[in-house]
VEXDREN-2710 file (C-alpha; in Angstrom, 1 decimal):
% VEXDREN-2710
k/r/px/py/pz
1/UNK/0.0/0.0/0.0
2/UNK/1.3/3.5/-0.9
3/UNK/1.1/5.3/2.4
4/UNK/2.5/8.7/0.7
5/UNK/-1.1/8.4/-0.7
6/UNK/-2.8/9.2/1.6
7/UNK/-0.9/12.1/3.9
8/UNK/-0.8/15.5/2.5
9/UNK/2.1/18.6/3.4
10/UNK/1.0/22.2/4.0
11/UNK/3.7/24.5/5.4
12/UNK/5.5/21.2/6.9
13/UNK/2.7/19.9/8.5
14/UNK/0.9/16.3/8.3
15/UNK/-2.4/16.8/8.0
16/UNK/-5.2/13.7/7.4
17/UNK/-6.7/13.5/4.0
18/UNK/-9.9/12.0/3.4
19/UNK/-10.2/9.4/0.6
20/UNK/-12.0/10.0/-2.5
21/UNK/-15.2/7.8/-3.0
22/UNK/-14.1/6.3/-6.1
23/UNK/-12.2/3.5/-4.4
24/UNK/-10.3/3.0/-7.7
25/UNK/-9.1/7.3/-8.2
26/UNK/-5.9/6.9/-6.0
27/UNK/-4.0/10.3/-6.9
28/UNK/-0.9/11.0/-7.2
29/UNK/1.6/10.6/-3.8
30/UNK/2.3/13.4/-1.8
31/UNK/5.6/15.1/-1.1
32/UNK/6.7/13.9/2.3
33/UNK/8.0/15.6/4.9
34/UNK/11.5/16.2/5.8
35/UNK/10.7/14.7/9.6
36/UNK/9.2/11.7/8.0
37/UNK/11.9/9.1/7.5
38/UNK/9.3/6.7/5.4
39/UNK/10.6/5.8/2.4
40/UNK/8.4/5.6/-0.9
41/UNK/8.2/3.1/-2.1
42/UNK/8.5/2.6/-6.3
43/UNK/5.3/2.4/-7.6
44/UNK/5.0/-1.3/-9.7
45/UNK/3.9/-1.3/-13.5
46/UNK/0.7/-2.1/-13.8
47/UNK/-0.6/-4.1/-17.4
48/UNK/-3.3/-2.0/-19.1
49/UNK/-6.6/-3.2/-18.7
50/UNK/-9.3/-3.0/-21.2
51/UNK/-12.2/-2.9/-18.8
52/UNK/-13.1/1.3/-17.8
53/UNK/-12.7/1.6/-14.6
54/UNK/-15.8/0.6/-12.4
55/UNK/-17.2/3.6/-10.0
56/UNK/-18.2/3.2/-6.6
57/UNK/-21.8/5.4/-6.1
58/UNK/-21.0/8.4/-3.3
59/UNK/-22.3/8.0/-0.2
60/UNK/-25.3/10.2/1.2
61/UNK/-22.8/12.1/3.4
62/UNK/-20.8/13.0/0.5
63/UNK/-23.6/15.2/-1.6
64/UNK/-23.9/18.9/-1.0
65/UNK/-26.8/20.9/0.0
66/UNK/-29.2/21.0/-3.1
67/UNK/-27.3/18.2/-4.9
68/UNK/-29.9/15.8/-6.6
69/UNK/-29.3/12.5/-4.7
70/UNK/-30.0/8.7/-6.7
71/UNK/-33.4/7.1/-6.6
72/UNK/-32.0/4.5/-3.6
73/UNK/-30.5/7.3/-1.3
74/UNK/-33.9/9.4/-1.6
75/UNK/-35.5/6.0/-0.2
76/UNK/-32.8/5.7/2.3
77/UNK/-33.4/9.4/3.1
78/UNK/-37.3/8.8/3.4
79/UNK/-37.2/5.9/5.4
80/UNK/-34.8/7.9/8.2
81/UNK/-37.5/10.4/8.2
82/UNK/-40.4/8.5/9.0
83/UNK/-38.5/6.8/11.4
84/UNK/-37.9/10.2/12.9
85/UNK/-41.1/11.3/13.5
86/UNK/-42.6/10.5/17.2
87/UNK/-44.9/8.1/17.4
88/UNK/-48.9/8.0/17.3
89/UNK/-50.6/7.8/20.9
90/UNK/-51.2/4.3/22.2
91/UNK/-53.8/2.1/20.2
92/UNK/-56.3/-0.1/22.6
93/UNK/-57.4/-3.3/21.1
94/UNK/-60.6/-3.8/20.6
95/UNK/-62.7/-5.3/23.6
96/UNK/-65.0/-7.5/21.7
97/UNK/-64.0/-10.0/18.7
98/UNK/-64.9/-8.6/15.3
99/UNK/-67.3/-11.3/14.0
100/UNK/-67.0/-9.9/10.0
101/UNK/-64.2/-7.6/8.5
102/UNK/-64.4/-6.4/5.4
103/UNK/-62.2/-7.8/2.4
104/UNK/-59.9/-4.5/2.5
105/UNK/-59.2/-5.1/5.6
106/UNK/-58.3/-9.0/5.7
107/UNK/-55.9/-9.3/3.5
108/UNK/-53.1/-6.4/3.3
109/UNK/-50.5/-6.7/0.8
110/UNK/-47.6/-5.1/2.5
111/UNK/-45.8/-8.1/3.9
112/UNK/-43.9/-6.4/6.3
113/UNK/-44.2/-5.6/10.3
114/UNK/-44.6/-2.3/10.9
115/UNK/-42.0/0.9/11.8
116/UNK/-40.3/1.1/15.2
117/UNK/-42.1/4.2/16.2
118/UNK/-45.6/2.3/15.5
119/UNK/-44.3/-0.5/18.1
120/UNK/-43.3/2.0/20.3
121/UNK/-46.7/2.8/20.9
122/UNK/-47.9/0.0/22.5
123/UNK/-48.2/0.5/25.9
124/UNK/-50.9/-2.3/26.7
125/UNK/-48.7/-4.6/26.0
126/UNK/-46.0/-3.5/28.3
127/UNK/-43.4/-2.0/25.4
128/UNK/-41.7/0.9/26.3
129/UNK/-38.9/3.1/24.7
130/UNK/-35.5/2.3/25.3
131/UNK/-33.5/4.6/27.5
132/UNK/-30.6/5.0/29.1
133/UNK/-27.9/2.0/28.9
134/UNK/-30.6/0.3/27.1
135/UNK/-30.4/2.7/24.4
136/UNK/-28.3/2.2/21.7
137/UNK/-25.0/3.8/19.7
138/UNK/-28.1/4.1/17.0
139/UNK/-30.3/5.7/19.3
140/UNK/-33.1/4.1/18.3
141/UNK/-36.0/4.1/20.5
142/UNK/-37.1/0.4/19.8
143/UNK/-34.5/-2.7/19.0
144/UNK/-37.1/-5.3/17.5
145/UNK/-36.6/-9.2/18.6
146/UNK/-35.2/-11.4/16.1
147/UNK/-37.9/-14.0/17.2
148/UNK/-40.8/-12.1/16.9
149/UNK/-40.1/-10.5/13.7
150/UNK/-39.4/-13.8/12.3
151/UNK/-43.2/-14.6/13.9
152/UNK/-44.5/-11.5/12.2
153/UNK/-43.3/-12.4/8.4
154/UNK/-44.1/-15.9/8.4
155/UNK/-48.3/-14.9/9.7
156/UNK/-48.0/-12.2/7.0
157/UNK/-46.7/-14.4/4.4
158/UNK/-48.5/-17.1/5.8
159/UNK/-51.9/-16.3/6.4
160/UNK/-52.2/-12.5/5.0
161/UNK/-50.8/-12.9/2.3
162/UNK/-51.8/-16.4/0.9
163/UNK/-53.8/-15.7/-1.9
164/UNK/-55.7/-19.2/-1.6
165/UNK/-56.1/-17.7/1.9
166/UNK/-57.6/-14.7/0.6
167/UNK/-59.9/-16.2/-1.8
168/UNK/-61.0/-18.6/0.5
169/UNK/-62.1/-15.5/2.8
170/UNK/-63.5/-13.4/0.1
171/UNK/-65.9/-16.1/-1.3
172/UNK/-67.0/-17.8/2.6
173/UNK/-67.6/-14.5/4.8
174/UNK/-68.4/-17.2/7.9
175/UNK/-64.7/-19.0/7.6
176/UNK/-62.4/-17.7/10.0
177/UNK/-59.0/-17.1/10.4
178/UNK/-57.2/-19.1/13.0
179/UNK/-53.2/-18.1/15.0
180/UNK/-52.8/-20.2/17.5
181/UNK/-49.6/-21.4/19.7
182/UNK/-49.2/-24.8/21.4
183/UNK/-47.3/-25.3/24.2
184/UNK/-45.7/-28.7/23.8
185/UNK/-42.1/-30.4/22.8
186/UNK/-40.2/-30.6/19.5
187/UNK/-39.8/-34.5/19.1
188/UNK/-36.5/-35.8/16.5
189/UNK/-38.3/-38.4/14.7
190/UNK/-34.8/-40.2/14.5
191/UNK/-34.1/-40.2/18.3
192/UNK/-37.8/-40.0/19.5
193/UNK/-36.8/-37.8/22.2
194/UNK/-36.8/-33.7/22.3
195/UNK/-34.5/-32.1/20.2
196/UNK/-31.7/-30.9/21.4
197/UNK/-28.1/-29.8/21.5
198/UNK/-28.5/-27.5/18.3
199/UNK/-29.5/-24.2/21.2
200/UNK/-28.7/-23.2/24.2
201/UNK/-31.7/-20.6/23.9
202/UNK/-34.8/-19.7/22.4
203/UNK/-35.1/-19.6/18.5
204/UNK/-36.9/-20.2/15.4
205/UNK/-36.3/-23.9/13.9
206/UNK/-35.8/-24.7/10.1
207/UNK/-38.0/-27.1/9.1
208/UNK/-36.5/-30.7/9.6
209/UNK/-37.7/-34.2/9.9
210/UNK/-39.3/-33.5/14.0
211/UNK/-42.6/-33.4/15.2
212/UNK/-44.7/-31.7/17.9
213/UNK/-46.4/-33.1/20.4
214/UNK/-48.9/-30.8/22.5
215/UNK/-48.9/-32.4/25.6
216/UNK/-48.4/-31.8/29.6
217/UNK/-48.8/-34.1/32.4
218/UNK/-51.5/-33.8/35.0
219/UNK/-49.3/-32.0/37.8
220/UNK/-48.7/-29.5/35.0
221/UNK/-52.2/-29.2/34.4
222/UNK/-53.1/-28.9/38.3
223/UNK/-50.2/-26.0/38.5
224/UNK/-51.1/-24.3/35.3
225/UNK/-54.8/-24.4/36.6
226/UNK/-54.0/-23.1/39.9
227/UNK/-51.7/-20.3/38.3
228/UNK/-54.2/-19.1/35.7
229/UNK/-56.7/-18.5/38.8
230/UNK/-54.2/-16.6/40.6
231/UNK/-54.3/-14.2/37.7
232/UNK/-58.3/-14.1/37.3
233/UNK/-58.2/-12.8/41.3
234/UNK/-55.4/-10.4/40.7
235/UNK/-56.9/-8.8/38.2
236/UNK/-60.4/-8.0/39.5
237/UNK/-61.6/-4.3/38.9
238/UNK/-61.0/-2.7/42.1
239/UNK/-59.5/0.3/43.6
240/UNK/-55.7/1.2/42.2
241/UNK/-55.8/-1.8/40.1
242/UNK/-54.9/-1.0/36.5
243/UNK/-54.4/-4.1/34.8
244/UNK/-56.2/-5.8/32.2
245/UNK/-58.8/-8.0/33.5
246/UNK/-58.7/-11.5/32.9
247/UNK/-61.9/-13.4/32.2
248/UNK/-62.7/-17.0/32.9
249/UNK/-64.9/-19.2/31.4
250/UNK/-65.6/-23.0/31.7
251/UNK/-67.1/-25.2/29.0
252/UNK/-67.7/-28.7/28.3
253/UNK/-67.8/-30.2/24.7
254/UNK/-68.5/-33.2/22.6
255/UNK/-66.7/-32.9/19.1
256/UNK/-68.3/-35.5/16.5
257/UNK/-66.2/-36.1/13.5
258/UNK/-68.0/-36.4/9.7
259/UNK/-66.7/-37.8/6.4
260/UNK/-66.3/-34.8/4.3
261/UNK/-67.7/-36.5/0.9
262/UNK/-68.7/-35.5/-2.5
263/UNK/-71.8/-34.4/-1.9
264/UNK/-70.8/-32.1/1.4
265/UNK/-67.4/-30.4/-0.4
266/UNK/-70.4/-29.6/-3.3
267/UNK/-72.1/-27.2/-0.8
268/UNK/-69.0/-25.2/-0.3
269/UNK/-67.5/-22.2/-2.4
270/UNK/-65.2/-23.2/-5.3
271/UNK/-62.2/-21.5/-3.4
272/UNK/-62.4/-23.4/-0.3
273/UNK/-63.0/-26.0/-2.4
274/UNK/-59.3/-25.3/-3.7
275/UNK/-58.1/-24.9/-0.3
276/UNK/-59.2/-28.2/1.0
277/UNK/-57.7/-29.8/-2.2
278/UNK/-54.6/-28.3/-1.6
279/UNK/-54.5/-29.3/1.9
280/UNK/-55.3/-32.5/1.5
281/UNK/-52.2/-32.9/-0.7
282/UNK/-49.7/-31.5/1.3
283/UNK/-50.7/-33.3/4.3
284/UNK/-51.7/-36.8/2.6
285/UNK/-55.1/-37.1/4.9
286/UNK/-58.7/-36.3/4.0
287/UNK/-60.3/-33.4/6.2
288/UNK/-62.9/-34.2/8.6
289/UNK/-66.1/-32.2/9.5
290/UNK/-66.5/-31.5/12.9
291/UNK/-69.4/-31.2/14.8
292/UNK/-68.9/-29.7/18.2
293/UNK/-72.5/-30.2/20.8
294/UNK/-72.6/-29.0/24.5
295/UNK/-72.0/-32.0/26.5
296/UNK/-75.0/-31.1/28.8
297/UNK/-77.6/-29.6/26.8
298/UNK/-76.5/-31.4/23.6
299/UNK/-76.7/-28.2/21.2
300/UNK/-75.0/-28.0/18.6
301/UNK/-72.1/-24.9/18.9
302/UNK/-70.6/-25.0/15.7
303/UNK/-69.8/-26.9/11.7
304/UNK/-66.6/-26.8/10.9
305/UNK/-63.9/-27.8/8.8
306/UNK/-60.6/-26.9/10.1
307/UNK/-57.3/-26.3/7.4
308/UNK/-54.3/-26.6/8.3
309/UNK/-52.4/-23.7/6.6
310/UNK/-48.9/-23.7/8.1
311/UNK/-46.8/-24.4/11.5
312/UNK/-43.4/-22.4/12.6
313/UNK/-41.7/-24.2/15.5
314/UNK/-39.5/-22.5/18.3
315/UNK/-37.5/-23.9/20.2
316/UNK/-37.3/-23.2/24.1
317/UNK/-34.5/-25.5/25.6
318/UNK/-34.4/-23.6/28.9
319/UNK/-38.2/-24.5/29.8
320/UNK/-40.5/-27.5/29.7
321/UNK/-41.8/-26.7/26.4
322/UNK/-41.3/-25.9/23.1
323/UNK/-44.5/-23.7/21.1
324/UNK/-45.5/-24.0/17.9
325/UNK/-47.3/-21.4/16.0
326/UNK/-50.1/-23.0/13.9
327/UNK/-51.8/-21.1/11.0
328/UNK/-55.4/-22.5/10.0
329/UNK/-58.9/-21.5/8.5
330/UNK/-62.2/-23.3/10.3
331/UNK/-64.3/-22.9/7.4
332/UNK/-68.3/-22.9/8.4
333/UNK/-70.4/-25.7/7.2
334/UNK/-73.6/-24.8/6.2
335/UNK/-76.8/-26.3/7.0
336/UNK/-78.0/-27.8/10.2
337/UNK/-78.6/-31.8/9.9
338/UNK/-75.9/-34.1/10.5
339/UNK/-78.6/-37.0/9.9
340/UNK/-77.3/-37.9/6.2
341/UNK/-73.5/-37.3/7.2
342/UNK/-71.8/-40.6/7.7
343/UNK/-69.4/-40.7/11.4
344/UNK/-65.4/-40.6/10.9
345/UNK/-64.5/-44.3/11.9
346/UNK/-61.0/-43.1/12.7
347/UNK/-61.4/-39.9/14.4
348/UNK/-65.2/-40.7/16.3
349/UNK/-65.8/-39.0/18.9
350/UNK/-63.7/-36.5/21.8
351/UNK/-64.9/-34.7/24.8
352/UNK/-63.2/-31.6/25.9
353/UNK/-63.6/-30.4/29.2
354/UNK/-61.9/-26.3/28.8
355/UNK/-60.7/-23.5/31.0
356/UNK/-60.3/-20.2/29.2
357/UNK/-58.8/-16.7/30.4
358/UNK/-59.1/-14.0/28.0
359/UNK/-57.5/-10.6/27.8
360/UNK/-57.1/-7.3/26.0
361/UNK/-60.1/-8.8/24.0
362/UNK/-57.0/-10.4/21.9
363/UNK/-55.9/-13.0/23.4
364/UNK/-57.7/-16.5/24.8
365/UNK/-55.2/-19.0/26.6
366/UNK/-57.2/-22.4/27.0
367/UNK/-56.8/-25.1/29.7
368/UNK/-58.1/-28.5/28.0
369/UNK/-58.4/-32.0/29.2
370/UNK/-59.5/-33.9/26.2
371/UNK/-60.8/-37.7/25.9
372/UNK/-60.7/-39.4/22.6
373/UNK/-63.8/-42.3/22.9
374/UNK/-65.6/-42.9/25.8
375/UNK/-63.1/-45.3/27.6
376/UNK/-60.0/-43.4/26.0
377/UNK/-57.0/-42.0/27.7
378/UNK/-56.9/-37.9/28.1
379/UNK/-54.7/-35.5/27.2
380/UNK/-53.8/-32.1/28.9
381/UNK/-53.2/-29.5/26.5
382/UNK/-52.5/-25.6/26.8
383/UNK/-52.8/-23.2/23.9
384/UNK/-52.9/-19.4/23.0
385/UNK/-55.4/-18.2/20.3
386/UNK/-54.9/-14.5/18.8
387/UNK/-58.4/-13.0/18.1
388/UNK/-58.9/-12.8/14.6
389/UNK/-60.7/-9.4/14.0
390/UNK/-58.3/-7.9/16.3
391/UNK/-54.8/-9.3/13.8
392/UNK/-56.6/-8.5/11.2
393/UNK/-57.5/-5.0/11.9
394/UNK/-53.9/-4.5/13.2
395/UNK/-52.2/-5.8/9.8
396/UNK/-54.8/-3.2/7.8
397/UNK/-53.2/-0.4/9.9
398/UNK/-49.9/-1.4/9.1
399/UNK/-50.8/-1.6/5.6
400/UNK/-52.1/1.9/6.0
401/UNK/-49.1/3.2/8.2
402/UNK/-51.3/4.8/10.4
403/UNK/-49.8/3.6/13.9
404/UNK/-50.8/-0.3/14.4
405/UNK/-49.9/-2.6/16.9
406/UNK/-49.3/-5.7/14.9
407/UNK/-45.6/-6.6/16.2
408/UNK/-46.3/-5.7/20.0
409/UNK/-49.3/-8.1/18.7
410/UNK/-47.2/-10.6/18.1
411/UNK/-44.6/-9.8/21.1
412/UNK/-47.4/-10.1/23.4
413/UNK/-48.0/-13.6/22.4
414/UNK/-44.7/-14.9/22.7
415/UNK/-44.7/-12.9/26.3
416/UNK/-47.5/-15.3/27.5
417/UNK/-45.9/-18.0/25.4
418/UNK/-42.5/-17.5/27.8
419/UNK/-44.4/-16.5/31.1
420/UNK/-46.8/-20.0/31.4
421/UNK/-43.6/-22.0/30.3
422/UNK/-41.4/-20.0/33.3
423/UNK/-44.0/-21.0/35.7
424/UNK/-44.0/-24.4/34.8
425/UNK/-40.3/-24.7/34.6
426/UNK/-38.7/-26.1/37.5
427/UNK/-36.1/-23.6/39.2
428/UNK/-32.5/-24.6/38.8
429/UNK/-30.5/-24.7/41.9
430/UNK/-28.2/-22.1/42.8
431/UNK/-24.2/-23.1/42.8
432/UNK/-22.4/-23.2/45.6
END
C-alpha cells in the first residue's frame, strides 16, 4: 500500500486526508515531509486493462446541500425520516371480537411488520422506549426481537398474504381465520426424544424431519390451573388496580367427526373448495367435519372444517416446552342436519372439558383435558389463540401506516408464550 497516498504537506505539516469515494481514483503521492523518515516506495507497472474503470456510487454524506441524490439514497433518506417522527398515541385493542371484516381489511399486501415508532406505541402490552444503557450507539428508540419478527413475516406471508387464503375468505364471509400457539415439545423423529443440543436458547427452527407433540402431564395441568386463577383474582376491577382483567370461562364439549364427501365439499365455495384440495395434498389425509355439541344440553355450537395452513416451530431448551405457532382457517359448514352425514370411523368421537382466560379482547389462553372415545386415555393441553378481527385489523393499519400494533401483537403472544412455560419450569438450583 502506498502510504504517501494518503498524507498531505501544507507548510510542513501532516495533516489527514480524506479518501475519495471512487475506491479506484488513487491520486498522485504526496511530497513527504522532511521529519518523516518513510521511504516511498516505487510504484510497480501495472498491465493495461481493457475494462473502464468501475465507479463506486457516493455516499449520502458526501452530496452537497441541493445536490440531486440517486433514486435508492432518496428512499434511504425517506425511510430515516419517518422513522424520525414520534410516534402516534397508544392504540387499545378492541374489547369484543370482530365477527366480520371487510375484504380490504383481511388481507393487506404489504408483507412487512410495521416501523419502530408504530411498536413504540404499544403501551398495553407493556413495550416501552429504550432509554438509558438500554439505548443504543443508533439511538433508536425500539430494538425489535429477532424471534418475533421472524413470527410477524411468516403470519404475514403465511396467512395474510396467501392468496388461496384470501380467496378462500372473500368467497365464505363465515370462515375464519385461525393463530394459534401450542405449548408442547419438539420431538427428533430419528431419536424420538426432544430435540436438542443445536440451542442453548430460544429460537426459530428450520423445518426438519421433528414433530410436535402438544402435551403436559396432569401436575402441570393442576399448577397451570391453579396459576391461571391466581391471575383471574389479581386482576379483579377494584381500587388502584390497572391491569387488564382477565376473564374465565368453563365449557364442556362433545366434538363428533364427519366424512367430508362428495356431496358435502359440493355445498362449499369453489375456493375453499381449492383450499381443502390443496391441503389435503400436502398433508396426505382427508379433512374431517367436525361437529362440536354442549356435552349437557346437547346443542349444537358449531360446523366446521378446520385447514391446516402452516406451523413455525420454536424452540425453548431452557423451559419445559417448546411452542409451535399453527396457522389455520375453520371454514363454516352450512346447513343444520348431521342425519345424512356418515361418522369418521378413525377420528369418532372427543370430549373436551376447557378452562379459558381472556384478555385485552386479543388474546384467549385455553386449559383442555380432552378424551378421545368414551373409555380413552386424556390428554392435557395448553394453547394461546390470537383474536382474529383484532390481527386482522392490526395488519390493515400497518398496511395503511397509520400507527398499528401488529408486532407488540405478536410480542405479546410470545410474552405469555415464555411467562406460562417460566411457571412451569422447575427452578435450577443455585451453585455453591
Amino acid at each position: 500500500m502506498d502510504l504517501s497516498a494518503i498524507v498531505n504537506q501544507d507548510e510542513g505539516l501532516v495533516l489527514p486526508r480524506r479518501s475519495s469515494s471512487n475506491a479506484h481514483a488513487i491520486p498522485q503521492p504526496s511530497p513527504v515531509s522532511a521529519s518523516s523518515k518513510m521511504p516511498t516506495p516505487t510504484p510497480t507497472p501495472r498491465a493495461k486493462q481493457a475494462k473502464s474503470k468501475r465507479h463506486e456510487p457516493k455516499p449520502i454524506w458526501a452530496y452537497r446541500e441541493g445536490e440531486e441524490l440517486p433514486e435508492e439514497l432518496q428512499r434511504l433518506q425517506e425511510q430515516q425520516r419517518q422513522q424520525a417522527r414520534p410516534p402516534p398515541p397508544p392504540l387499545q385493542p378492541p374489547a369484543q371480537h370482530q365477527a366480520g371484516v371487510p375484504a380490504a381489511q383481511r388481507m393487506p399486501p404489504r408483507p412487512a411488520p410495521g416501523p419502530p415508532a408504530a411498536a413504540a406505541a404499544a403501551a398495553p402490552n407493556g413495550i416501552h422506549e429504550l432509554a438509558g444503557y438500554e439505548r443504543p450507539v443508533s439511538d433508536d428508540a425500539v430494538v425489535y426481537d429477532g424471534v418475533s419478527r421472524e413470527v410477524c413475516q411468516f403470519i404475514f406471508s403465511q396467512a395474510i398474504m396467501n392468496p388461496s387464503v384470501r380467496a378462500a375468505l372473500d368467497a365464505s364471509p363465515q370462515t375464519q381465520l385461525e393463530v394459534e400457539a401450542r405449548w408442547g415439545q419438539i420431538i427428533d423423529s430419528h431419536t424420538g426424544k426432544r430435540l436438542n443440543g443445536y440451542n442453548v436458547t430460544e429460537c426459530v427452527i428450520r423445518p426438519r424431519d421433528v414433530k410436535f407433540e402438544s402435551t403436559m402431564t396432569m401436575e402441570q395441568h393442576k399448577k397451570m390451573n391453579m396459576y391461571l386463577n391466581s391471575q383471574v383474582q389479581a386482576s379483579m376491577p377494584g381500587a388502584g388496580n390497572r391491569r387488564p382483567q382477565v376473564k374465565y370461562q368453563h365449557t364442556r364439549e362433545v366434538d363428533q367427526f364427519y366424512e367430508l364427501g362428495q356431496e358435502e365439499r359440493a355445498k362449499l365455495p369453489q375456493e375453499v373448495q381449492a383450499l381443502i384440495t390443496e391441503s389435503e395434498q400436502r398433508s396426505g389425509r382427508r379433512e374431517k367435519l367436525r361437529v362440536s355439541r354442549d356435552e349437557k344440553t346437547g346443542e349444537v355450537l358449531r360446523r366446521l372444517i378446520k385447514v391446516r395452513i402452516a406451523n413455525l416451530e420454536i424452540s425453548s431448551p431452557q423451559t419445559e416446552w417448546d411452542y409451535r405457532i399453527g396457522i389455520n382457517l375453520e371454514i363454516n359448514f352450512p346447513g343444520d342436519g348431521t342425519e345424512n352425514l356418515e361418522p369418521s370411523k378413525d377420528s369418532g368421537q372427543r370430549r373436551k372439558d376447557r378452562m379459558s382466560y381472556s384478555w385485552l379482547g386479543a388474546y384467549q389462553v385455553d386449559l383442555t383435558q380432552v378424551q378421545q372415545g368414551p373409555n380413552g386415555p386424556k390428554n392435557h393441553e395448553l394453547e394461546l389463540e390470537l383474536d382474529s378481527g383484532v390481527l386482522l385489523g392490526e395488519a390493515e393499519k400497518n398496511r395503511r401506516n397509520v400507527g398499528d400494533c401488529f408486532e407488540p401483537l405478536i410480542n405479546g403472544m410470545l410474552n405469555n408464550l415464555r411467562v406460562l412455560s417460566r411457571e412451569i419450569t422447575p427452578a435450577v438450583p443455585e451453585r455453591g
